[in-house]
C-alpha positions as CSV (number, residue, x, y, z in Angstrom):
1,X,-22.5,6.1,6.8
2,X,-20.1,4.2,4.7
3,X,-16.3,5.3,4.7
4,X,-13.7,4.5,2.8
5,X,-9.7,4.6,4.1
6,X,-7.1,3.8,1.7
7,X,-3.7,2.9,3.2
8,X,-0.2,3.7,1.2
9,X,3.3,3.8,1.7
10,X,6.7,1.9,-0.4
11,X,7.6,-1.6,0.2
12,X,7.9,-2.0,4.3
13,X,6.5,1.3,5.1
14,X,3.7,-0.9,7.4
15,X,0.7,-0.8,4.6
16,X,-1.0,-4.0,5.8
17,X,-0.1,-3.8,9.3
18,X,-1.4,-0.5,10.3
19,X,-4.3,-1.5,7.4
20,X,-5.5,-4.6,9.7
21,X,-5.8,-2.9,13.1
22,X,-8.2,-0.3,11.3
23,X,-10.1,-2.5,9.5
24,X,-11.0,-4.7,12.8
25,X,-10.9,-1.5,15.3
26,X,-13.7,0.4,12.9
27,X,-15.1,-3.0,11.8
28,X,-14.8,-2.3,8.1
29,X,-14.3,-4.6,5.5
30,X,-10.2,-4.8,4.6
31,X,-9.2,-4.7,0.9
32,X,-5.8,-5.7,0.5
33,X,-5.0,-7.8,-2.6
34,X,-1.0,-7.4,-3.0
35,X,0.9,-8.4,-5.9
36,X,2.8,-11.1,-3.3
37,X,-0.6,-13.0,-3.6
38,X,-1.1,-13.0,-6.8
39,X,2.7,-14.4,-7.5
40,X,1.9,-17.2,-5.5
41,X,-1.3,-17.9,-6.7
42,X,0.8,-17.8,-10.5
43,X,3.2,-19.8,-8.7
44,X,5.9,-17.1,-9.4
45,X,8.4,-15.0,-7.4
46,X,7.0,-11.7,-6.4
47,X,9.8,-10.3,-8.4
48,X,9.1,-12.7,-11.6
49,X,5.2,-10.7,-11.1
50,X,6.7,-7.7,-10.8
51,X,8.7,-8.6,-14.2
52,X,5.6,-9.2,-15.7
53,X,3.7,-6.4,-14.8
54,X,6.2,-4.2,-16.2
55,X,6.1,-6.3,-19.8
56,X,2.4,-5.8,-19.6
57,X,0.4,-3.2,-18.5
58,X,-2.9,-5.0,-18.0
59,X,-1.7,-6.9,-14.9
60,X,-1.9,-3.2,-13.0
61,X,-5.2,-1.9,-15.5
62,X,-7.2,-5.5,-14.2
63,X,-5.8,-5.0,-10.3
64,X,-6.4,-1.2,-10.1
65,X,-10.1,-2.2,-12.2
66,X,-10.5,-4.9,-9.2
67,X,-9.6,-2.5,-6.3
68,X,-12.2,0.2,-8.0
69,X,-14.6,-2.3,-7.8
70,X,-14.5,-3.0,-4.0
71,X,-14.5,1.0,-3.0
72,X,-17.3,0.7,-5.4
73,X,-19.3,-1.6,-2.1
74,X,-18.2,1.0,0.6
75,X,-17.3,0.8,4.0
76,X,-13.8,-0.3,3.6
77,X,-10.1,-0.1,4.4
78,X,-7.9,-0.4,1.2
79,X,-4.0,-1.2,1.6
80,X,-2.7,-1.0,-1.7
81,X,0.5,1.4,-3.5
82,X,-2.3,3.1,-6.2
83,X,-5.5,3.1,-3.5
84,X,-5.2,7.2,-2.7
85,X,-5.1,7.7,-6.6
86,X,-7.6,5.5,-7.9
87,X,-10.5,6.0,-5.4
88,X,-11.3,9.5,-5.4
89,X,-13.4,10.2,-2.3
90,X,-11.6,8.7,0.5
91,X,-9.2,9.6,3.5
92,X,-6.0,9.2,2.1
93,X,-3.1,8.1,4.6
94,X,0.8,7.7,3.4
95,X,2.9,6.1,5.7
96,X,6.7,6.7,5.2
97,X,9.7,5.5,6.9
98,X,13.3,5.2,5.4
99,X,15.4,2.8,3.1
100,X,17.2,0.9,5.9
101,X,13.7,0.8,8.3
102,X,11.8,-0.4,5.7
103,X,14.4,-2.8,4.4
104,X,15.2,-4.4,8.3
105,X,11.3,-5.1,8.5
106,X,11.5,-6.9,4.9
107,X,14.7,-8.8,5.7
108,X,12.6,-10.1,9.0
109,X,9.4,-10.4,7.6
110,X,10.6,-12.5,4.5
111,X,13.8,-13.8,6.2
112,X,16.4,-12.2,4.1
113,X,19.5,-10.4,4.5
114,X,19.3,-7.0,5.4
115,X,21.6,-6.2,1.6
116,X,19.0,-8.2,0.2
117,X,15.9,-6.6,1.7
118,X,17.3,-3.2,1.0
119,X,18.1,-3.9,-2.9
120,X,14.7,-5.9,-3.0
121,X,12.9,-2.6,-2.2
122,X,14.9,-0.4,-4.2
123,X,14.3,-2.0,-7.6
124,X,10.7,-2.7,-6.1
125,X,10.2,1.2,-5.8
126,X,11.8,2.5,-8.5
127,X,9.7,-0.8,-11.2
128,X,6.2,0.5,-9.3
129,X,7.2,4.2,-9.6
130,X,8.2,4.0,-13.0
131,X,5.4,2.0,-14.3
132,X,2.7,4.4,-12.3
133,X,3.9,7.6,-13.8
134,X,4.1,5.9,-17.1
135,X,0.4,4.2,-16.9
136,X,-1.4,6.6,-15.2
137,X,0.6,9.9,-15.1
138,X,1.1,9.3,-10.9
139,X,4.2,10.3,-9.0
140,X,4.3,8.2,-6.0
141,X,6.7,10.6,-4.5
142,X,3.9,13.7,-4.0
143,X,1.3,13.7,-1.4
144,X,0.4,17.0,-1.0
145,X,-3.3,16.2,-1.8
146,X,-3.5,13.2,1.4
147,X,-5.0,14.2,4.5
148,X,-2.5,12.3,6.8
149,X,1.0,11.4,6.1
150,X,2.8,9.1,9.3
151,X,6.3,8.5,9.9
152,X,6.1,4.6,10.9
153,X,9.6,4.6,11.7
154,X,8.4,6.7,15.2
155,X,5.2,5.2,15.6
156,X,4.4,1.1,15.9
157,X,1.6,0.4,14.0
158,X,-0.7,0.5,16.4
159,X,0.3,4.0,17.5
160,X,0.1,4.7,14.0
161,X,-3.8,3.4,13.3
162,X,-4.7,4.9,16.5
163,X,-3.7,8.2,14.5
164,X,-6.0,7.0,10.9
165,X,-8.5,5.9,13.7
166,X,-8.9,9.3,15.1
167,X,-9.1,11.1,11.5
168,X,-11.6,8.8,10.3
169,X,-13.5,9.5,12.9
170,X,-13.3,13.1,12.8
171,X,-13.8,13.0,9.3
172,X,-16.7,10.8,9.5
């Protein structure tokens, strides 16, 4: 039976972590194109994308069109902000933890200060959630309609795919 999981959280919440220990744990295919990897591939700042993608709104139509596209094969694990929204039958999982958690994992992650990490994900937030609600009608905020919501700031991400591992499985 082919399942699909789709991961979400804000910038540091543990998206890509907590997506690659269920990918390999239920051995399904992991979907996880981030607009980091795309800057690079432009040879841009992931800022300078983000820029961009708020100048022109096909950068998100063409990446949301691309992530449809891969639900469309089944059988995956999708790590992406708009993943819950755009695919419409999936287990939807929000992981949340706060500003200053969030930020200490960036600063380490991309080796930035922790007043750096912490105003990198604010304007990161508020330039996703603004464009979201204005392209698609989506509040980011609201997840009433996701079947698990995780506070990664208690749980490590493996404690915290052991919990998506266990729902999927249940809901399998």
């Amino acid at each position: 039976m082919s399942q699909i999981i789709c991961i979400s959280g804000m910038s540091g919440s543990g998206k890509n972590s907590v997506g690659e220990l269920v990918a390999k744990s239920l051995r399904m295919r992991l979907v996880n194109p981030t607009f980091k990897t795309l800057a690079r591939e432009r040879g841009v700042s992931l800022m300078e994308y983000q820029q961009m993608a708020n100048e022109n709104r096909r950068i998100d139509i063409d990446f949301d069109r691309a992530i449809g596209r891969e639900a469309a094969k089944g059988n995956c694990v999708i790590t992406t902000w708009l993943g819950p929204w755009m695919v419409k039958k999936c287990l939807r999982v929000w992981l949340q933890a706060d500003e200053k958690t969030r930020a200490a994992r960036i600063a380490k992650r991309d080796k930035m200060s922790m007043a750096a990490a912490l105003a990198h994900l604010k304007k990161r937030d508020a330039d996703n959630g603004r464009r979201y609600a204005k392209l698609y009608g989506i509040d980011i905020t609201r997840h009433a309609d996701f079947d698990l919501i995780i506070n990664t700031k208690n749980f490590r991400p493996r404690q915290s795919a052991a919990i998506v591992i266990a729902a999927a499985k249940a809901n399998a």
